[in-house]
Every structure is written in C-alpha cells, then in structure tokens.
PyMOL Python script that loads the backbone (N, CA, C, O; Angstrom):
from pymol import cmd

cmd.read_pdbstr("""\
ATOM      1  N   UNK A   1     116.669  49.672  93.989  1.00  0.00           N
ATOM      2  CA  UNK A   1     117.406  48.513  94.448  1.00  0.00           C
ATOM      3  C   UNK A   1     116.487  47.671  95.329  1.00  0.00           C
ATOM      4  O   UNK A   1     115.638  48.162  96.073  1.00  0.00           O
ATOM      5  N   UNK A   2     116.655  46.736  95.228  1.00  0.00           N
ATOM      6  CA  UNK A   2     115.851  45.636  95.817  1.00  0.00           C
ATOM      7  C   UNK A   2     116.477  44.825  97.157  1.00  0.00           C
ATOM      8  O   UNK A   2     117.412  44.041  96.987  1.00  0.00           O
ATOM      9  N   UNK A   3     115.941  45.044  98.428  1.00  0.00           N
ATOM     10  CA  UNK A   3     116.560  44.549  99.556  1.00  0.00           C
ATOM     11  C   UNK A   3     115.615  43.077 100.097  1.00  0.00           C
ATOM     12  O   UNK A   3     114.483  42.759  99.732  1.00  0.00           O
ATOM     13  N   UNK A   4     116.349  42.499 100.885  1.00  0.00           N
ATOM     14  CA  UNK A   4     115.451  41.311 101.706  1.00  0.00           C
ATOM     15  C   UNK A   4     116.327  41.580 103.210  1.00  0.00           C
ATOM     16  O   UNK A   4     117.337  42.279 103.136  1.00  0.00           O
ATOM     17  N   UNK A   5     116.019  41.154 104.222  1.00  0.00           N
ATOM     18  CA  UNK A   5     115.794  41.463 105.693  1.00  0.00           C
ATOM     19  C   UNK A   5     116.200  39.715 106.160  1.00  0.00           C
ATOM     20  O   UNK A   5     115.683  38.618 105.950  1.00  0.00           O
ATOM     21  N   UNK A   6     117.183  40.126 106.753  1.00  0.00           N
ATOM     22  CA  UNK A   6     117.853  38.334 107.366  1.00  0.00           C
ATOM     23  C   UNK A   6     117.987  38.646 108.485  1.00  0.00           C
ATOM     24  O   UNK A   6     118.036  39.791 108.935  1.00  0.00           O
ATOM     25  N   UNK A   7     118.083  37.314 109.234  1.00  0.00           N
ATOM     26  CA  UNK A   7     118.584  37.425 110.801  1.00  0.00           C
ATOM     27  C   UNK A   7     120.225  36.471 110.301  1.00  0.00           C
ATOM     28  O   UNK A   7     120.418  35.273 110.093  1.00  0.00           O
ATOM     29  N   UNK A   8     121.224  37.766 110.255  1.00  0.00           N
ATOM     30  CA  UNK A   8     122.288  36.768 110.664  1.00  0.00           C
ATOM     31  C   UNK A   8     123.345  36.460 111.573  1.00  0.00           C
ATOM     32  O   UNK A   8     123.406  37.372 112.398  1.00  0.00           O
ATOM     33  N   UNK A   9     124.059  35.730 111.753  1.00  0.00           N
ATOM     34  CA  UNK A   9     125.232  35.398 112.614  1.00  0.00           C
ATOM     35  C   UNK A   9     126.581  35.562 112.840  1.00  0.00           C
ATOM     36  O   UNK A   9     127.106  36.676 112.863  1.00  0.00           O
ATOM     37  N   UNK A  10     127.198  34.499 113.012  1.00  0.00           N
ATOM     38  CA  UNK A  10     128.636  34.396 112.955  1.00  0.00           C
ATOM     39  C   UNK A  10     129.045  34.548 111.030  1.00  0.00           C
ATOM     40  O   UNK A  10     128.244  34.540 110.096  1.00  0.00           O
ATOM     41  N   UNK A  11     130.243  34.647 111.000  1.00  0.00           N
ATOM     42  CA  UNK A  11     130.745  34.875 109.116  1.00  0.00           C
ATOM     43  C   UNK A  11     132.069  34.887 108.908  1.00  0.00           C
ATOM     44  O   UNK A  11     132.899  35.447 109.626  1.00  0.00           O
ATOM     45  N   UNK A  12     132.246  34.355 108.062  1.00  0.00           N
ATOM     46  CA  UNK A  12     133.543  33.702 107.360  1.00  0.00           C
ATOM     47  C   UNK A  12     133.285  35.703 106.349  1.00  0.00           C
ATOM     48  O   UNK A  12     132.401  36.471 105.972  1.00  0.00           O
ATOM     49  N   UNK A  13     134.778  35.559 106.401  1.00  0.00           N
ATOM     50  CA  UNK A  13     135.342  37.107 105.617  1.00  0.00           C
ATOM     51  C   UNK A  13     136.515  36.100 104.829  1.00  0.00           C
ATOM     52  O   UNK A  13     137.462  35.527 105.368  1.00  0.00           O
ATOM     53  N   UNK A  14     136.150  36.087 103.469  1.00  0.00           N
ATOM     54  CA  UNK A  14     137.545  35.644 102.520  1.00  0.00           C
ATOM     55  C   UNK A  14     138.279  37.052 101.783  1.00  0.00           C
ATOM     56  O   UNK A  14     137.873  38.073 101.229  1.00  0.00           O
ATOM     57  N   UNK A  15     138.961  36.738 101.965  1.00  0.00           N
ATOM     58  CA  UNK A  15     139.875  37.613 101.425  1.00  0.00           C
ATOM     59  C   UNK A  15     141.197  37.861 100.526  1.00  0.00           C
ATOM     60  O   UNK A  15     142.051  38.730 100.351  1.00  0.00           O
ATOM     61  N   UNK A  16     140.869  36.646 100.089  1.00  0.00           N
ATOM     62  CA  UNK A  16     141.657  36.639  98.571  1.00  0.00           C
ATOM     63  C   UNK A  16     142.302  35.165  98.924  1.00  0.00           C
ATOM     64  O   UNK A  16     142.005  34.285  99.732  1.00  0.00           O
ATOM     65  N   UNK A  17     143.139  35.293  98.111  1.00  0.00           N
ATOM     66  CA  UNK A  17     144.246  33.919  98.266  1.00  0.00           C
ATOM     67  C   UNK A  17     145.677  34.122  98.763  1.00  0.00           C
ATOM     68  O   UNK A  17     146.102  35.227  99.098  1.00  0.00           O
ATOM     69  N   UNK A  18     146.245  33.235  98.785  1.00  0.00           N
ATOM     70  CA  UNK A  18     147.896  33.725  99.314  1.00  0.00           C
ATOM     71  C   UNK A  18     148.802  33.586  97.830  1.00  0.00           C
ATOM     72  O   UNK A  18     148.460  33.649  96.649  1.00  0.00           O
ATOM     73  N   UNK A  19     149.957  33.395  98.428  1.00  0.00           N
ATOM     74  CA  UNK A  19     150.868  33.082  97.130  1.00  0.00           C
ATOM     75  C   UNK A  19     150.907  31.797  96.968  1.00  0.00           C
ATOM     76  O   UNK A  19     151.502  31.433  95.953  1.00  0.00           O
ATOM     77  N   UNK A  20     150.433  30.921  97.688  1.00  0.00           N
ATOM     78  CA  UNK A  20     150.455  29.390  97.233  1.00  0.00           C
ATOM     79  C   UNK A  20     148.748  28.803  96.817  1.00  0.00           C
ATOM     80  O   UNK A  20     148.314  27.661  96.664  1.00  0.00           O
ATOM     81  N   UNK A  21     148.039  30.242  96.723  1.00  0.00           N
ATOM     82  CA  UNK A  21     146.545  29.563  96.572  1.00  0.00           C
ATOM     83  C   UNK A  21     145.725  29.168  97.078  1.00  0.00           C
ATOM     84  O   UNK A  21     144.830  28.443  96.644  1.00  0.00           O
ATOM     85  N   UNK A  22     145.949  29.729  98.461  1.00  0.00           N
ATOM     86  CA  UNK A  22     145.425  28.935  99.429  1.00  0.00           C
ATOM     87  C   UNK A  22     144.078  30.125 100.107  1.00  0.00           C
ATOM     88  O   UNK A  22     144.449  31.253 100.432  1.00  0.00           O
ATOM     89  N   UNK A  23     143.320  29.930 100.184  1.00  0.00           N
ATOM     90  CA  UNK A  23     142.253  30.552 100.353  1.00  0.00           C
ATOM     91  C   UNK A  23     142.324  31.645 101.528  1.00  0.00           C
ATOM     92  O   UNK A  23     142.066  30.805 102.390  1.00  0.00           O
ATOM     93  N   UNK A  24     142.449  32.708 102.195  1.00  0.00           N
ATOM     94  CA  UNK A  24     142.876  33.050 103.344  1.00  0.00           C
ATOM     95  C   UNK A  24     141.296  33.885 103.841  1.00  0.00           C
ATOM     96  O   UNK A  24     140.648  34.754 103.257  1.00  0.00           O
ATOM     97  N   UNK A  25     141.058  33.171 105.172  1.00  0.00           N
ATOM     98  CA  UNK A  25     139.424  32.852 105.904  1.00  0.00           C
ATOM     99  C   UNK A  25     139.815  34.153 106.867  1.00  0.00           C
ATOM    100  O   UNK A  25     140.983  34.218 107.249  1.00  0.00           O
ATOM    101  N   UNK A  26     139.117  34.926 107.168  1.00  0.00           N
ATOM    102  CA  UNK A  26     138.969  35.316 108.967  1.00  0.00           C
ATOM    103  C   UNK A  26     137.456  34.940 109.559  1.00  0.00           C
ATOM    104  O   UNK A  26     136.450  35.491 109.112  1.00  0.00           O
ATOM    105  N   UNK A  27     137.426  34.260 110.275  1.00  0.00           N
ATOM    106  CA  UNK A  27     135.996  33.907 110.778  1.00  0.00           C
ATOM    107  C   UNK A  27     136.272  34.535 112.441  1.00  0.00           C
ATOM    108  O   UNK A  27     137.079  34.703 113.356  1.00  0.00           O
ATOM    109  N   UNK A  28     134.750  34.721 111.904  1.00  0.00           N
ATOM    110  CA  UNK A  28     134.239  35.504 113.118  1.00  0.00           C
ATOM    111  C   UNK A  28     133.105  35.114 113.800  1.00  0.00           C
ATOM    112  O   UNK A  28     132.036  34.979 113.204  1.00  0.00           O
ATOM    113  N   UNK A  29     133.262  34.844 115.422  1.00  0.00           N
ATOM    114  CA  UNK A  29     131.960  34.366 115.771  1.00  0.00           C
ATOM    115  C   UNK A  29     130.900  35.065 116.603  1.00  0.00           C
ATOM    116  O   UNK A  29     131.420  35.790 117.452  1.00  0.00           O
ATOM    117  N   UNK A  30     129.649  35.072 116.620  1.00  0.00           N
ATOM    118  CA  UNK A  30     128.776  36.000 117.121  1.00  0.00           C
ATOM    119  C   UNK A  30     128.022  35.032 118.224  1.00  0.00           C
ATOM    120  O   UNK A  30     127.878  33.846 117.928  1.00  0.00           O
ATOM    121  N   UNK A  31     127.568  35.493 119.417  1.00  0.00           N
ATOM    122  CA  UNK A  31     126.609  34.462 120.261  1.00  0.00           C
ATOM    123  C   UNK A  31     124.785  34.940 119.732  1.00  0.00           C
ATOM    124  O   UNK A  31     123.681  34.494 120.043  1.00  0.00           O
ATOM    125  N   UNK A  32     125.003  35.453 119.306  1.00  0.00           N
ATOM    126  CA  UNK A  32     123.634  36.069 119.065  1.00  0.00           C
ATOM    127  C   UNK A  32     123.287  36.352 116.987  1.00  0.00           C
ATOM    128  O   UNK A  32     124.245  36.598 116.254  1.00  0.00           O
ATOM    129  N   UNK A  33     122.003  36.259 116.484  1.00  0.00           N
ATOM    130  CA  UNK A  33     122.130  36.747 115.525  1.00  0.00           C
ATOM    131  C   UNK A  33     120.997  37.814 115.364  1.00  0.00           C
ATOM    132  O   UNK A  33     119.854  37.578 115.755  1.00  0.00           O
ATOM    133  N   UNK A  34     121.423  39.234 114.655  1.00  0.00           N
ATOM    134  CA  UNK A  34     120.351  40.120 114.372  1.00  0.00           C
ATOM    135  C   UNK A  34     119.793  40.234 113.172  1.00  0.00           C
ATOM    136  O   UNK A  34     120.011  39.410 112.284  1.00  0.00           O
ATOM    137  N   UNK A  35     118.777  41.584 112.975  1.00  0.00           N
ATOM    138  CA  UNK A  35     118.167  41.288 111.287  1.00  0.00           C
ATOM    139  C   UNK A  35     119.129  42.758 110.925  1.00  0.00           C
ATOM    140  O   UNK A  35     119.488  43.835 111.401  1.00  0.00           O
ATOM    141  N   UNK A  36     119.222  41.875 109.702  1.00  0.00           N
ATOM    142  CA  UNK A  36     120.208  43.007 108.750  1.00  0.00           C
ATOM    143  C   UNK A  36     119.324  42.893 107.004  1.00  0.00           C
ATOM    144  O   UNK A  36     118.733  42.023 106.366  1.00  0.00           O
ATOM    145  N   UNK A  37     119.720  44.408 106.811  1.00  0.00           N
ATOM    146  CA  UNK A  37     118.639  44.454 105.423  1.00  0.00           C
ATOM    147  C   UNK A  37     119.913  44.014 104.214  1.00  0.00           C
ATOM    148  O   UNK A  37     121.080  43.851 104.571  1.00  0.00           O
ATOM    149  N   UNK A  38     119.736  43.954 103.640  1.00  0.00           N
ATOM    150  CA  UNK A  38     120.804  42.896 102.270  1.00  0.00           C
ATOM    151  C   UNK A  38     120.458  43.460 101.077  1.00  0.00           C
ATOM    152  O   UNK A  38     119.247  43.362 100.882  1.00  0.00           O
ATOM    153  N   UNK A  39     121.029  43.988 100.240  1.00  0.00           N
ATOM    154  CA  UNK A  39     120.787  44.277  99.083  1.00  0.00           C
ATOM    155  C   UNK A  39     120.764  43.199  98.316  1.00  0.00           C
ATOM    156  O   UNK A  39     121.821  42.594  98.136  1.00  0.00           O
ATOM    157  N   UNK A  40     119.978  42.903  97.922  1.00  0.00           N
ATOM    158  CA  UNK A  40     119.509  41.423  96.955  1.00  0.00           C
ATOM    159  C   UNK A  40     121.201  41.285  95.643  1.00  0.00           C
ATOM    160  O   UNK A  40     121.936  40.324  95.412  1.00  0.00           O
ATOM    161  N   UNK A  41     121.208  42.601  95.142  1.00  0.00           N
ATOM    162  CA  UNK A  41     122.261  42.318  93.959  1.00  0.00           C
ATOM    163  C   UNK A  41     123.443  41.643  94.677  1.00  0.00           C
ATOM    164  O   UNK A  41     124.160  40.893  94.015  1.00  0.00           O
ATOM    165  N   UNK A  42     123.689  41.843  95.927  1.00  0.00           N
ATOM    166  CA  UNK A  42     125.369  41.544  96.589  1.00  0.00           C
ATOM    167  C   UNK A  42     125.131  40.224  96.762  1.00  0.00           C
ATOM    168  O   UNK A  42     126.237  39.682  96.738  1.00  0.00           O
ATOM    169  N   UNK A  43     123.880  39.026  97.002  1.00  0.00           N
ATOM    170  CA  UNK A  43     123.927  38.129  97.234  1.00  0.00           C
ATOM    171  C   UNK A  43     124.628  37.069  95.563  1.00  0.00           C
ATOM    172  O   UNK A  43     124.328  37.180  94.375  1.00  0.00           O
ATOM    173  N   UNK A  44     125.474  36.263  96.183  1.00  0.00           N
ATOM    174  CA  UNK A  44     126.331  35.614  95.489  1.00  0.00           C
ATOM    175  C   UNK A  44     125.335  34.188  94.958  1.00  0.00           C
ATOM    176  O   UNK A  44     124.989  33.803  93.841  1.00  0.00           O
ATOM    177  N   UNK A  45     125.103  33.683  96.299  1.00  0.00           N
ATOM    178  CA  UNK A  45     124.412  32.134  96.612  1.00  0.00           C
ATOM    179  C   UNK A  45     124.053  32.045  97.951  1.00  0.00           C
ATOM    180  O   UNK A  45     124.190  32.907  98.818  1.00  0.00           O
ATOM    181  N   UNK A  46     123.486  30.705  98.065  1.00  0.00           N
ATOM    182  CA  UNK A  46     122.834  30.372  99.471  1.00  0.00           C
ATOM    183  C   UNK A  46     122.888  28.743  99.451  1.00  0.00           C
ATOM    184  O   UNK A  46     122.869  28.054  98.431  1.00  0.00           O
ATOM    185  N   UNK A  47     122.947  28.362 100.544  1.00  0.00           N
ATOM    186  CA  UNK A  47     123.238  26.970 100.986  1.00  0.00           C
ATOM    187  C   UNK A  47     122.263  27.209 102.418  1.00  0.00           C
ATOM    188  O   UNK A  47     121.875  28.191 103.051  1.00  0.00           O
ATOM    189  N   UNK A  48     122.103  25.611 102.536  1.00  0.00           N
ATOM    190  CA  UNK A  48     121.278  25.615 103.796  1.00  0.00           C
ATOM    191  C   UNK A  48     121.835  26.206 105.189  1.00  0.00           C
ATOM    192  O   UNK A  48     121.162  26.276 106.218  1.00  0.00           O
ATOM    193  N   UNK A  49     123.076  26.589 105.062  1.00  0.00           N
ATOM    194  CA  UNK A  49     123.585  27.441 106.028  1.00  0.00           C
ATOM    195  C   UNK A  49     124.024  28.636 105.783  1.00  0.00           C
ATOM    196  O   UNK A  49     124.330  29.236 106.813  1.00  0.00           O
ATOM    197  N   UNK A  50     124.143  29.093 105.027  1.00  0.00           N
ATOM    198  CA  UNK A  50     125.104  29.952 104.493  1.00  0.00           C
ATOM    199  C   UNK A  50     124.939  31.209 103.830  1.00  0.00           C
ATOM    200  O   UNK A  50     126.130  31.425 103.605  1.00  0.00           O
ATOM    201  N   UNK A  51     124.282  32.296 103.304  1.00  0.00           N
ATOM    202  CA  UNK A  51     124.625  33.136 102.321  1.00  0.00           C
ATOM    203  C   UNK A  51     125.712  33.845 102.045  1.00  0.00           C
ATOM    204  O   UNK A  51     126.233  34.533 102.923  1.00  0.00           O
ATOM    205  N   UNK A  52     126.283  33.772 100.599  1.00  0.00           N
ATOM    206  CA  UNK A  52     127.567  34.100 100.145  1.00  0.00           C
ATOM    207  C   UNK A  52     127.329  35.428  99.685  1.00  0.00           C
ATOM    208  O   UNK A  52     126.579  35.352  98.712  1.00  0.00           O
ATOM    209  N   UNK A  53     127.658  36.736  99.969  1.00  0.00           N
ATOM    210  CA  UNK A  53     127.740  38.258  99.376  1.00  0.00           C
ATOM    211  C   UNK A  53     129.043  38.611  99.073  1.00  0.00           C
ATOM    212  O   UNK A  53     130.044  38.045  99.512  1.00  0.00           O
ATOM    213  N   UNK A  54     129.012  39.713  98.187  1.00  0.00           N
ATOM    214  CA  UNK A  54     130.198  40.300  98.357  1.00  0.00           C
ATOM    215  C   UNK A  54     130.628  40.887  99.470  1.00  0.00           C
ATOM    216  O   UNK A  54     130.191  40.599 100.585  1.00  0.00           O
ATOM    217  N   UNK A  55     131.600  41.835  99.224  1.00  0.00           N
ATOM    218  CA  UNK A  55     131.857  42.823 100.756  1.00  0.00           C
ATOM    219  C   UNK A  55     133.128  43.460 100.079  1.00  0.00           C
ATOM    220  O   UNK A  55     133.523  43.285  98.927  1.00  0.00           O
ATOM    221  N   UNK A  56     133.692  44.270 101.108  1.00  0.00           N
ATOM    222  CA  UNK A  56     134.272  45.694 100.263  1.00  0.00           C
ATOM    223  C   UNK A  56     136.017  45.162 100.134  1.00  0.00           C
ATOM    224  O   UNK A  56     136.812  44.537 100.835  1.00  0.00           O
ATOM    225  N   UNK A  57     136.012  45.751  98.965  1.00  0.00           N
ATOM    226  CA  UNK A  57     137.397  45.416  98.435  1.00  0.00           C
ATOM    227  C   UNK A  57     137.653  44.251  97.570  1.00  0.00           C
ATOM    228  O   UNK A  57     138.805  43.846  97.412  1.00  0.00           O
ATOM    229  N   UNK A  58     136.771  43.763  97.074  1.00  0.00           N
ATOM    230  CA  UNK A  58     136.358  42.226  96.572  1.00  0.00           C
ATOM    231  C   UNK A  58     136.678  41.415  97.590  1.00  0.00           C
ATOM    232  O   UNK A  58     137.658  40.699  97.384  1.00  0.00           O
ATOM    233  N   UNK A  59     136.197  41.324  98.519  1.00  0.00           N
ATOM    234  CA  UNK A  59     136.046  40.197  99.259  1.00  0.00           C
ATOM    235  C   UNK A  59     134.771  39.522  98.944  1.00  0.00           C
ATOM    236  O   UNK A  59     133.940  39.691  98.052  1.00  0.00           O
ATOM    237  N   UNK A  60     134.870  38.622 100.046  1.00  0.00           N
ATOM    238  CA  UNK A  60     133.859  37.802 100.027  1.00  0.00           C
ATOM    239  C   UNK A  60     133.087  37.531 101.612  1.00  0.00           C
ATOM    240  O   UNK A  60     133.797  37.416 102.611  1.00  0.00           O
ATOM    241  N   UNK A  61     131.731  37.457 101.690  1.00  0.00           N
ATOM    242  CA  UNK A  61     131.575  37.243 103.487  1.00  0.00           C
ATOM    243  C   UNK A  61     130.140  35.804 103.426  1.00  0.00           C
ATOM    244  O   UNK A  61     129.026  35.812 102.900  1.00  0.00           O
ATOM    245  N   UNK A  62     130.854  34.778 104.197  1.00  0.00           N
ATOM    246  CA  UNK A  62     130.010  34.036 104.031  1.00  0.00           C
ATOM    247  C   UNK A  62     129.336  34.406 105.976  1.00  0.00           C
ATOM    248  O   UNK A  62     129.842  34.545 107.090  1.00  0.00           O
ATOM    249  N   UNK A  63     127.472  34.422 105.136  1.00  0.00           N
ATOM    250  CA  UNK A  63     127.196  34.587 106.906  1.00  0.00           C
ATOM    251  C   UNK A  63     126.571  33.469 107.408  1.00  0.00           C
ATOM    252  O   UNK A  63     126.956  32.541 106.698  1.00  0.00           O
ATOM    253  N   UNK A  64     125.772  33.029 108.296  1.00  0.00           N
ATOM    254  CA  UNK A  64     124.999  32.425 108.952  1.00  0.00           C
ATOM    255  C   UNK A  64     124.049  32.968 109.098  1.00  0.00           C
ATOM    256  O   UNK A  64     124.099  34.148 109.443  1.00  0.00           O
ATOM    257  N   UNK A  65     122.510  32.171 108.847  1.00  0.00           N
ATOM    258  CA  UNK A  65     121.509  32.702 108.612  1.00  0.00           C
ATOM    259  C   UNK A  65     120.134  31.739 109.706  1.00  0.00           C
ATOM    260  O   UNK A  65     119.795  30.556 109.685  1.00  0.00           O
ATOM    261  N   UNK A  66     119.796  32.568 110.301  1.00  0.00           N
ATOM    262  CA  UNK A  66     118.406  31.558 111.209  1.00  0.00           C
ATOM    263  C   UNK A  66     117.451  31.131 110.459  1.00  0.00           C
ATOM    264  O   UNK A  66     116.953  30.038 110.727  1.00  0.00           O
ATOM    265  N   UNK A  67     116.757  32.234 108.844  1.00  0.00           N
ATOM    266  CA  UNK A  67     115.713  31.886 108.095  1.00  0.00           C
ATOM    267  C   UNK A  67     116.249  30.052 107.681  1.00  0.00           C
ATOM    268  O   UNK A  67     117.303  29.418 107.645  1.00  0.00           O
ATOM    269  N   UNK A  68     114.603  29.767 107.405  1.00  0.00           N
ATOM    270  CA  UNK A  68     114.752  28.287 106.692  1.00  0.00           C
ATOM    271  C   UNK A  68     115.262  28.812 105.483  1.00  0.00           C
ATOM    272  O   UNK A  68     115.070  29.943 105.035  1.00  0.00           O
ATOM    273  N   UNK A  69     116.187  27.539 104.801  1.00  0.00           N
ATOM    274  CA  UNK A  69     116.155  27.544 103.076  1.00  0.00           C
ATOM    275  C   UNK A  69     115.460  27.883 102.596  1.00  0.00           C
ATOM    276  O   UNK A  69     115.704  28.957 102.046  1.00  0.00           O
ATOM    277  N   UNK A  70     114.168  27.340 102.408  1.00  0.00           N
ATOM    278  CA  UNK A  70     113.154  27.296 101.619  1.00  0.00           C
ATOM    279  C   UNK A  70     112.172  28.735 101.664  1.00  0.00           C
ATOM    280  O   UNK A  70     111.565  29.296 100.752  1.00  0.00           O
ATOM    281  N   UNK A  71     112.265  28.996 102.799  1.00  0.00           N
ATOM    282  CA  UNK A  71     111.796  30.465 102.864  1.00  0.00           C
ATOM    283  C   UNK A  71     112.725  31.883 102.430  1.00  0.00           C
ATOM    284  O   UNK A  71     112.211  32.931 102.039  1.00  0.00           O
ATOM    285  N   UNK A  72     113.985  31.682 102.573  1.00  0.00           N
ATOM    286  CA  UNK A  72     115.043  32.450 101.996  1.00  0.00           C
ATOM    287  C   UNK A  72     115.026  32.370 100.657  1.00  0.00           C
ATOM    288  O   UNK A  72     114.939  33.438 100.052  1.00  0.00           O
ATOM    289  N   UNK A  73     115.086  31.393 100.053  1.00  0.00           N
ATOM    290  CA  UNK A  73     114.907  30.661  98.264  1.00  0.00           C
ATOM    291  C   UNK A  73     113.851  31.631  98.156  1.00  0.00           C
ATOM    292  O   UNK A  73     114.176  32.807  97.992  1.00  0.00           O
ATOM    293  N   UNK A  74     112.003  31.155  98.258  1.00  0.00           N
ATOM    294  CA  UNK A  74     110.987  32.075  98.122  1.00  0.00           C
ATOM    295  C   UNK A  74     111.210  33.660  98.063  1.00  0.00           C
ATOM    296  O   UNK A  74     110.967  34.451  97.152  1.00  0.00           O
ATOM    297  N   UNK A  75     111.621  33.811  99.024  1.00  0.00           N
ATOM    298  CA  UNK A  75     111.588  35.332  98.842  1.00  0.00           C
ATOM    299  C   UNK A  75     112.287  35.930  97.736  1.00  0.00           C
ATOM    300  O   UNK A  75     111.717  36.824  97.110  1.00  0.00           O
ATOM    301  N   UNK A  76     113.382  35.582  97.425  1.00  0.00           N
ATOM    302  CA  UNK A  76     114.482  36.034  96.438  1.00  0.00           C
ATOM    303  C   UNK A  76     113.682  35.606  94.767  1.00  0.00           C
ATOM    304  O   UNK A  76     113.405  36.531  94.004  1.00  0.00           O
ATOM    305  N   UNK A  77     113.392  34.178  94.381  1.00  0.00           N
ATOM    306  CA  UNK A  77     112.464  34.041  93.477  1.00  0.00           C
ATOM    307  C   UNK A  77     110.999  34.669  93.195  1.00  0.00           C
ATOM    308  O   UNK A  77     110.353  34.310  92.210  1.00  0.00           O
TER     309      UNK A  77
END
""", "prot")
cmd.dss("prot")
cmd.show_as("cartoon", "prot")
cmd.util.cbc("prot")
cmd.orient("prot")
C-alpha cells in the first residue's frame, strides 16, 4: 500500500444525507495542524484547500491541509 505524509487540520466529517437530501456536515475545528500518514487509495480528490478521503462507515472527511497544491498534486502523480 502506498502512503503520503500531510500536515492536517480542522475537517468537515459528512455523513450521509437526511430524508430531504440534504447533506448532513459535522465540522470540526483544530488550532493547530499535525502530520498524519494517508493511505494514498482513501484519497477521493484535492482542492487547493481541501483533501477529500473516505472514513469509516462510508463517510466522508474533508481535511485541511498546510502542503501547497502543487506539491501535494506532485507527490501523488
């Protein structure tokens, strides 16, 4: 399995939808961000803020990330 090493932050936890479809968020905020190792397969996508993984139960966890884009992009390609 193939890992990459992030510094991340605060993170949005989705967790399914409701009965009207409506997306249901728990966000969580951190003052600090640490390095966490990532299994490359769980990563979903990435935005200049953002990486999207899975997480347990089919969720979803969007985190906050200190790396640049462009250096996050590189590594994974």
């Amino acid at each position: 399995m193939e890992f990459i090493e992030l510094t991340l932050g605060s993170y949005v936890i989705s967790h399914g939808y409701d009965d009207k479809n409506k997306e249901v968020l728990e966000h969580v905020h951190s003052d600090t961000f640490s390095k966490k190792i990532v299994a490359v397969s769980r990563i979903k996508s990435i935005s200049d803020k953002y990486i999207l993984t899975d997480y347990v139960d089919g969720r979803w966890i969007y985190w906050e990330y200190k790396e640049a884009f462009a250096e996050v992009k590189k590594a994974l390609i």
